[in-house]
N, C-alpha and C positions, 0 to 999 in steps of 0.2 A: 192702856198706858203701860210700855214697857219700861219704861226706865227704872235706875237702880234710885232706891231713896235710903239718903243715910242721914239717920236723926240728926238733929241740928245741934245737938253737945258736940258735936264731932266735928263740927264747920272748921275751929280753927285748924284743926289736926289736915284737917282734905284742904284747906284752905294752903296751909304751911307745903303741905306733901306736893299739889300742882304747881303750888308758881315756883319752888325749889327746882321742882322737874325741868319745867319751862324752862329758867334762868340757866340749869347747869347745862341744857342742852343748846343753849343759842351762847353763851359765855366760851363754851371748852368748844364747840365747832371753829367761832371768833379764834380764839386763842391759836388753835391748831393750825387752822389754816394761814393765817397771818407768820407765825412763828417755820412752818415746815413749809408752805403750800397744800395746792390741792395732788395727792400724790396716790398708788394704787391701794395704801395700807388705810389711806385717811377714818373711812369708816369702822376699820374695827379698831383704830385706834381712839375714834372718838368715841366708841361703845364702854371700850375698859373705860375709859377717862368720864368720861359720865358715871360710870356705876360705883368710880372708888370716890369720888368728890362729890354725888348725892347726899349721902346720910351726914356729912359735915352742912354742906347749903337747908339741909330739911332742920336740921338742929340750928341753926344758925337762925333760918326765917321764923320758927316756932316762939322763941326767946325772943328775937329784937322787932318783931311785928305789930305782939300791944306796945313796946316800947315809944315806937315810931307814931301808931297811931294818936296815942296821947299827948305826945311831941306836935303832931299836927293838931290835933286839937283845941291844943293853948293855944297855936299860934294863928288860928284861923277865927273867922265868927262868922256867925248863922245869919 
C-alpha cells in the first residue's frame, strides 16, 4: 500500500485545501475564457490567476464549510 495517509485531525484542512484547489481552478478557467476567449496566453494566465486567488478560496472554504454544514444540518432530517 503506497499511498500517502494523513491523520484525520487534518481532514478539514485537506478537505478545505482540495475543493478550494478544484473550485479556483474550474471558476478562474470559466471566468477567463468567457471574459477574454480561448487565446495563446490563456494557460499561463490561468496559472497566475489560480495561484493569487488560491489562498483567499482555501481561507474562505476553511471558515464557511462547518458553517454551511450546520446550515444543512438543521435544515435536513435523517
Amino acid at each position: 500500500k503506497n499511498t500517502m495517509q494523513i491523520p484525520s485531525r487534518f481532514a478539514p484542512l485537506l478537505f478545505s485545501a482540495l475543493l478550494s484547489a478544484i473550485m479556483v481552478a474550474i471558476v478562474s478557467a470559466f471566468v477567463l475564457i468567457m471574459a477574454q476567449g480561448v487565446h495563446p496566453g490563456l494557460p499561463a494566465q490561468w496559472v497566475r490567476s489560480c495561484l493569487t486567488t488560491w489562498p483567499v478560496e482555501f481561507r474562505s472554504v476553511f471558515v464557511v464549510a462547518p458553517l454551511v454544514r450546520q446550515k444543512v444540518a438543521r435544515m435536513t432530517t435523517r
